[in-house]
N, CA, C and O atoms as a MOPAC input file, in Angstrom:
PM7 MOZYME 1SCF
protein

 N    -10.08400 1    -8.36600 1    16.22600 1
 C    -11.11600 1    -7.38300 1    16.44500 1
 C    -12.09800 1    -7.92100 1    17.47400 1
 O    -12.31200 1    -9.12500 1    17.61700 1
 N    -12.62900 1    -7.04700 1    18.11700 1
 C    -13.34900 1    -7.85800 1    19.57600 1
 C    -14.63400 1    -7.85200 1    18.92300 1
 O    -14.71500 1    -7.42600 1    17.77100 1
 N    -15.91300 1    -8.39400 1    19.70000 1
 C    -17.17100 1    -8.83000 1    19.27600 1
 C    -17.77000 1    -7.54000 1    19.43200 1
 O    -17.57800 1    -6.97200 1    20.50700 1
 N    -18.58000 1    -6.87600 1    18.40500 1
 C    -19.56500 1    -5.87200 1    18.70900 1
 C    -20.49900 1    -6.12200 1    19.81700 1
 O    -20.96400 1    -7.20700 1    20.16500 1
 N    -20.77100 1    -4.56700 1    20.48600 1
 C    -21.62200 1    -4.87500 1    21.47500 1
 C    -23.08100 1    -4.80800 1    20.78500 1
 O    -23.27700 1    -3.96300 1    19.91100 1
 N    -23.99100 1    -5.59900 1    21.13400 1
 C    -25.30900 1    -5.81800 1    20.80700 1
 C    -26.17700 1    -4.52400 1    21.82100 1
 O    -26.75400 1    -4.78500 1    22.87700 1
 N    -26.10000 1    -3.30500 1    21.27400 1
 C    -26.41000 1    -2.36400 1    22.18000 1
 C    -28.28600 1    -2.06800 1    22.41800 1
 O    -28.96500 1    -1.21800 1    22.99500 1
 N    -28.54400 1    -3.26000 1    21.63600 1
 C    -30.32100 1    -3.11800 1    22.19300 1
 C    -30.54500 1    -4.20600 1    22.84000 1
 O    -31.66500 1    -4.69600 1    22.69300 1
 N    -29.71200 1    -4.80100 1    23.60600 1
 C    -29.95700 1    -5.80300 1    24.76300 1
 C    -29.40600 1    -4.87700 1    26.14400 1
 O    -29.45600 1    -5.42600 1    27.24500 1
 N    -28.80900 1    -3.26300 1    26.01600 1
 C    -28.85800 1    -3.11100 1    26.87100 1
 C    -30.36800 1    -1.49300 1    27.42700 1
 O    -30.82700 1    -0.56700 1    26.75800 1
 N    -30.56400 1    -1.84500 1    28.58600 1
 C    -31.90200 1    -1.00900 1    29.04400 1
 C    -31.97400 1     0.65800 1    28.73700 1
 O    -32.84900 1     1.26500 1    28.11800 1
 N    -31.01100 1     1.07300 1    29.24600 1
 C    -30.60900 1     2.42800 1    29.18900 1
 C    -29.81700 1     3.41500 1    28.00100 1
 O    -28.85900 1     2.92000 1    27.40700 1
 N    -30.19800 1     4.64600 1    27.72000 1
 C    -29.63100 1     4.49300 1    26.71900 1
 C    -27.84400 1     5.24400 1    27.39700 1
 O    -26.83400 1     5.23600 1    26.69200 1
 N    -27.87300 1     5.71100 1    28.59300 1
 C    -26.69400 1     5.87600 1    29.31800 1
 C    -25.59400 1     5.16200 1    29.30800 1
 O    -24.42000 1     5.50500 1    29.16900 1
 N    -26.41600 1     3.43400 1    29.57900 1
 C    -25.66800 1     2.63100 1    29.65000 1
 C    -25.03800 1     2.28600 1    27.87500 1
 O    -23.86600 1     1.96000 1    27.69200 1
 N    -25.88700 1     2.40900 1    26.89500 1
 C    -25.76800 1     2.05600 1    25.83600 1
 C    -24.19600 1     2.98600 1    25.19900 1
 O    -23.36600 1     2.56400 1    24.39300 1
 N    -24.21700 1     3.83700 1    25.65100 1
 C    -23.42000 1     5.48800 1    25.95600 1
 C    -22.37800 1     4.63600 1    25.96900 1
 O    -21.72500 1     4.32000 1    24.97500 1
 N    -22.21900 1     4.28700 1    26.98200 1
 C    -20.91700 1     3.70200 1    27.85600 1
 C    -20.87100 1     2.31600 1    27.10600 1
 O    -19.76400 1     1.78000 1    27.04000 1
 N    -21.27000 1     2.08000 1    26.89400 1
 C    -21.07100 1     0.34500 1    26.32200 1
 C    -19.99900 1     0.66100 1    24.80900 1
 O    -18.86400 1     0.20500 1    24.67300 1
 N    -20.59300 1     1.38100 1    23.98600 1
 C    -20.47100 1     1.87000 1    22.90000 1
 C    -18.91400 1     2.63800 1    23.16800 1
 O    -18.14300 1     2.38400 1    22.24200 1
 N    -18.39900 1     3.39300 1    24.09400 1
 C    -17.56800 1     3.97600 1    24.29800 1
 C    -16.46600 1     2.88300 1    24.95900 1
 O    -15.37900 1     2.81100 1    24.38600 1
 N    -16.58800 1     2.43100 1    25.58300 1
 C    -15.76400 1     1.07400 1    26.04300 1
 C    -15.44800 1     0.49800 1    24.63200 1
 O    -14.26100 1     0.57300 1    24.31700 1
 N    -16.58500 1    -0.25800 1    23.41000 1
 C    -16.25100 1    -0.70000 1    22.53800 1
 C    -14.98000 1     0.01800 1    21.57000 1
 O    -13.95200 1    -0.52700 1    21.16800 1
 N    -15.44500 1     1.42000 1    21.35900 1
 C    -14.58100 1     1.77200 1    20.64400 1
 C    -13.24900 1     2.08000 1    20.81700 1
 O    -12.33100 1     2.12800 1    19.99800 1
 N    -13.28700 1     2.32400 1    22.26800 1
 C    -12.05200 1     2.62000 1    23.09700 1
 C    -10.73000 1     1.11800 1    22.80700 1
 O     -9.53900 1     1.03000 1    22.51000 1
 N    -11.88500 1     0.17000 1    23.12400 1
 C    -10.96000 1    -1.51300 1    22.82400 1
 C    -10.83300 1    -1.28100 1    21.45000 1
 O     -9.64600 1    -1.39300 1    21.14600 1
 N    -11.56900 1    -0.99300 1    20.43700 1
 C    -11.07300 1    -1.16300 1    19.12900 1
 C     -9.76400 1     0.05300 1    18.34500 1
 O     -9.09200 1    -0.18800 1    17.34300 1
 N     -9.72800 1     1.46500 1    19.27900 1
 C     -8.68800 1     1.96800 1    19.16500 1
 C     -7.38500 1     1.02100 1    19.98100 1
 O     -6.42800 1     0.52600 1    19.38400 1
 N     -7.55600 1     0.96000 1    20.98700 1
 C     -5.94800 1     0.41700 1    21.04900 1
 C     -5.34800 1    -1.08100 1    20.34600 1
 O     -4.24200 1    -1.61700 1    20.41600 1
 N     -6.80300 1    -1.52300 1    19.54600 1
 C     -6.26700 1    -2.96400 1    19.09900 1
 C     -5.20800 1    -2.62300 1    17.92800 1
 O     -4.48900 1    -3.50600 1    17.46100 1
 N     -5.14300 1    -0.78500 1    17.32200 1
 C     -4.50000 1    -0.58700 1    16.44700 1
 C     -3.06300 1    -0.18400 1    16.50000 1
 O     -2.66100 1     0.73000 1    17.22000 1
 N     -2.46700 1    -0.74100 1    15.88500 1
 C     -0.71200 1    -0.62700 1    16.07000 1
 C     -0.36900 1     1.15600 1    16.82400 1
 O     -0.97000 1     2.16700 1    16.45900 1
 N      0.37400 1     1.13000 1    17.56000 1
 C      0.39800 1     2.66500 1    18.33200 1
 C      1.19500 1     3.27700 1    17.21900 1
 O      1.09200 1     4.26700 1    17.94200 1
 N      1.70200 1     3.56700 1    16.45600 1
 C      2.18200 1     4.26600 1    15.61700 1
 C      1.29500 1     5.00700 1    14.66600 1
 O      1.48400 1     6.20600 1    14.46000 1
 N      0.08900 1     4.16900 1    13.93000 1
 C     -1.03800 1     4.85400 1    13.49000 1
 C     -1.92800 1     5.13000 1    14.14800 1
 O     -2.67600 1     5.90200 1    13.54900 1
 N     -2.56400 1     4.66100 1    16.03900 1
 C     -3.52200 1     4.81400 1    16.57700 1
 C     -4.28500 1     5.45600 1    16.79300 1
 O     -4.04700 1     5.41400 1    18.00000 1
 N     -5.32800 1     6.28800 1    16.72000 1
 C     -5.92400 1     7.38100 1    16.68300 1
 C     -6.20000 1     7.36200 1    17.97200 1
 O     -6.02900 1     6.35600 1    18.66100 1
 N     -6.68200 1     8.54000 1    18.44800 1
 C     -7.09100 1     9.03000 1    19.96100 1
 C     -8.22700 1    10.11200 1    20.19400 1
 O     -8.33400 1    11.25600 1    20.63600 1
 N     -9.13000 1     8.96400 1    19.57100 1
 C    -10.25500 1     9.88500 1    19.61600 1
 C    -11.59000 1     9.48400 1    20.76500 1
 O    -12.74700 1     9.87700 1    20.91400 1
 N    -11.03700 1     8.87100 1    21.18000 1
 C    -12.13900 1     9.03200 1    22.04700 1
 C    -11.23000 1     8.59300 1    23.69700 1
 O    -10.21000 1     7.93300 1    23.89500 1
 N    -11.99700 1     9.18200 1    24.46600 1
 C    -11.52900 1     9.45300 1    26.19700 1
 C    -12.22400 1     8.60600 1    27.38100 1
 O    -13.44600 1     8.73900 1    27.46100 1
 N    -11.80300 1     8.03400 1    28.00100 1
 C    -12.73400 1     7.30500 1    28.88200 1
 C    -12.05700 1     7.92000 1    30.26500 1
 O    -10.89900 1     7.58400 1    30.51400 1
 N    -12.73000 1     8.78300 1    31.13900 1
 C    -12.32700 1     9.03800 1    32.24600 1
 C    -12.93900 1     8.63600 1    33.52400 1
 O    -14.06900 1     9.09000 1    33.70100 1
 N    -12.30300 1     7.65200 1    34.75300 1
 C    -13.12300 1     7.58300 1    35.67500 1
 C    -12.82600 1     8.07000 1    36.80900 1
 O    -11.68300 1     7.82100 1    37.19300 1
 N    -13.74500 1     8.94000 1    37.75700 1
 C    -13.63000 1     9.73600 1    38.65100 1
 C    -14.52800 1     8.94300 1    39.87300 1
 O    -15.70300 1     9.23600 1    40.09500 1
 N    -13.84300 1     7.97900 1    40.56400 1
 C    -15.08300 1     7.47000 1    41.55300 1
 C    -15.61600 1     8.06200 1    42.58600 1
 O    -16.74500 1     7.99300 1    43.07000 1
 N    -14.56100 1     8.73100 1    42.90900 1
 C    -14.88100 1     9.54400 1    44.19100 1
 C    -16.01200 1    10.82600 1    43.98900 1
 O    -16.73000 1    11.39100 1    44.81400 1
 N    -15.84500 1    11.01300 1    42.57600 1
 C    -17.55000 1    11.80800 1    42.69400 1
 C    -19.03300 1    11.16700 1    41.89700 1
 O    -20.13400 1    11.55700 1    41.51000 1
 N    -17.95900 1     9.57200 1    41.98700 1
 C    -19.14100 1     8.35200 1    41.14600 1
 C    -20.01000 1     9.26700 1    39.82600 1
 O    -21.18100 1     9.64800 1    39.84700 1
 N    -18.84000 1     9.47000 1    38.57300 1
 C    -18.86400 1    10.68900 1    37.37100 1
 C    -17.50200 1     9.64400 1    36.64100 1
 O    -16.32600 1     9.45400 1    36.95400 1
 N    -18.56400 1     9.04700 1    35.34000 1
 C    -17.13300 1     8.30900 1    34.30400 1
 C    -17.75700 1    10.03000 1    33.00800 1
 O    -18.90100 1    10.44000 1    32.81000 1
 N    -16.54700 1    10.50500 1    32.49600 1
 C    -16.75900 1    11.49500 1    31.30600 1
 C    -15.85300 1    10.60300 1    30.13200 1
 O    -14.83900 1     9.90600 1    30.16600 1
 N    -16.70500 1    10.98800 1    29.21400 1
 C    -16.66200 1    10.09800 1    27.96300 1
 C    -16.29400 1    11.47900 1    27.00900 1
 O    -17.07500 1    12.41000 1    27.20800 1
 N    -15.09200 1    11.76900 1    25.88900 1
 C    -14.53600 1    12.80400 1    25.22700 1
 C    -14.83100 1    11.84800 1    24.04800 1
 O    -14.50300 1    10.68800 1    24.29700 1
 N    -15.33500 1    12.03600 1    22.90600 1
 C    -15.15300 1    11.38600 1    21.38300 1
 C    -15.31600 1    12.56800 1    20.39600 1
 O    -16.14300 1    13.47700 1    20.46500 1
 N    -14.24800 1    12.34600 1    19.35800 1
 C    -13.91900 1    13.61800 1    18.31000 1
 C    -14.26500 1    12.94600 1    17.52900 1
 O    -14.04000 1    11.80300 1    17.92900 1
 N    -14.79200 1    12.92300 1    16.40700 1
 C    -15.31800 1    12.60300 1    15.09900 1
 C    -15.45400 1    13.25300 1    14.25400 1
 O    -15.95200 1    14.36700 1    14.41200 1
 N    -14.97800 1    12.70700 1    12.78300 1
 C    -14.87200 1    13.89600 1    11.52600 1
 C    -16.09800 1    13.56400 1    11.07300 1
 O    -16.45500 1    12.41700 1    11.34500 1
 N    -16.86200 1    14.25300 1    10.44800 1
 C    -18.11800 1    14.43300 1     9.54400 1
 C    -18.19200 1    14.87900 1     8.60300 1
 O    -17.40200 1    15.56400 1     7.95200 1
 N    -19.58000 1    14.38700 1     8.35000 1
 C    -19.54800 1    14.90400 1     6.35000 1
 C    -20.92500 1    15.60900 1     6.18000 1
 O    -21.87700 1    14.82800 1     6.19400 1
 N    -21.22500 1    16.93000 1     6.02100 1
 C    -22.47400 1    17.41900 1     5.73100 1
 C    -22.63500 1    17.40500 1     4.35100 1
 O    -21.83400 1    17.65500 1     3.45100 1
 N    -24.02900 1    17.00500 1     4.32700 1
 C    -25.17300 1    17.12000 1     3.00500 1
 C    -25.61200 1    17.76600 1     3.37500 1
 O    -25.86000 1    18.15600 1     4.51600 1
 N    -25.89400 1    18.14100 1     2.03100 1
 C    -27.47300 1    18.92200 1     1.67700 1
 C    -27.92700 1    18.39000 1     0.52900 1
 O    -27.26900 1    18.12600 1    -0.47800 1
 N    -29.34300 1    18.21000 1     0.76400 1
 C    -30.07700 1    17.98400 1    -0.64300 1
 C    -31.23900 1    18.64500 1    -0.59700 1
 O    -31.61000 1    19.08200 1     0.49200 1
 N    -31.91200 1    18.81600 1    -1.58700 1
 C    -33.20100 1    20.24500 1    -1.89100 1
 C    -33.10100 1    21.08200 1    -0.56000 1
 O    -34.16500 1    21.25000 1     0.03500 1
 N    -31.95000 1    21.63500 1    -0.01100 1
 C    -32.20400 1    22.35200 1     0.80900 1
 C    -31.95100 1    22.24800 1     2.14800 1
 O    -31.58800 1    23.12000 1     2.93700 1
 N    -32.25400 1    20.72400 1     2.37300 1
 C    -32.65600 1    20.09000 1     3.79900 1
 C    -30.43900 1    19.45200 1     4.03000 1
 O    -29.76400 1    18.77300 1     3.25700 1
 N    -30.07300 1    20.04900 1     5.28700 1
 C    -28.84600 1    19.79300 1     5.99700 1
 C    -28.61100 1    18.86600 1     6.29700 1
 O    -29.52400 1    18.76300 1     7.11600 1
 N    -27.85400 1    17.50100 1     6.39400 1
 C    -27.99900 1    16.75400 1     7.58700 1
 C    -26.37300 1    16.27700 1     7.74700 1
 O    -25.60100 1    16.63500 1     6.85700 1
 N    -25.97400 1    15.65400 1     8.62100 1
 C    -24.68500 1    15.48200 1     9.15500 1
 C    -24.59600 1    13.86800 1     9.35400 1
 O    -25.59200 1    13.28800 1     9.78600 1
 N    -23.64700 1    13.27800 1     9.10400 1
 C    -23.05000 1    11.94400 1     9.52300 1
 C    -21.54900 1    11.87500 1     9.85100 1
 O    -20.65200 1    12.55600 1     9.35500 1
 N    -21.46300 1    10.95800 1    10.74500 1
 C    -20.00400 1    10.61200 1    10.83900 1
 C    -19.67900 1     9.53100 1     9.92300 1
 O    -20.34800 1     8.69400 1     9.31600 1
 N    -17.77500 1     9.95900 1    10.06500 1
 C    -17.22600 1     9.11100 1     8.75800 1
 C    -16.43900 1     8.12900 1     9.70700 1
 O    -15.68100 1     8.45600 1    10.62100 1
 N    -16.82600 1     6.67000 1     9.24200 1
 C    -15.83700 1     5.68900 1    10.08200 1
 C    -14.71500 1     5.43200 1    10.34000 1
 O    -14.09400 1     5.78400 1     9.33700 1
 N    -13.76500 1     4.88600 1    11.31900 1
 C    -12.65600 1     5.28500 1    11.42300 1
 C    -12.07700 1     3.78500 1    12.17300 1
 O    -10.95400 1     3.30800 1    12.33900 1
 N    -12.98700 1     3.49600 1    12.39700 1
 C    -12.38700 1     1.90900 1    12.64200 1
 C    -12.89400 1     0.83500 1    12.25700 1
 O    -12.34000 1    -0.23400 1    12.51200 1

């Protein structure tokens, strides 16, 4: 498993974006390709200097007294 990125050493939260998406991207393919999931996309387009980042994630909504809120469920 590779080293987590320490994402409040970096400035931006763009960059933090991308840091985070690189990470998870390395931690999907560290998984055997037969079970691998493919949830997240790293696309780079230089020629219009534009990387697009695709991530699918399952979630779990609560509610308690009323009040909604949403989290994602981990997957790696």
């Amino acid at each position: 498993m590779a080293s987590p990125v320490d994402l409040t050493t970096i400035a931006s939260l763009e960059q933090q974006l991308y840091a985070a998406a690189l990470e998870m991207h390395t931690l999907e393919q560290a998984i055997p390709a037969e079970s691998r999931p493919d949830n997240i996309t790293i696309e780079f387009a230089p020629e219009e200097d534009q990387v697009t980042i695709t991530c699918t994630l399952e979630s779990i909504l609560s509610v308690v007294n009323g009040e909604a809120t949403f989290a994602v469920q981990t997957y790696l």
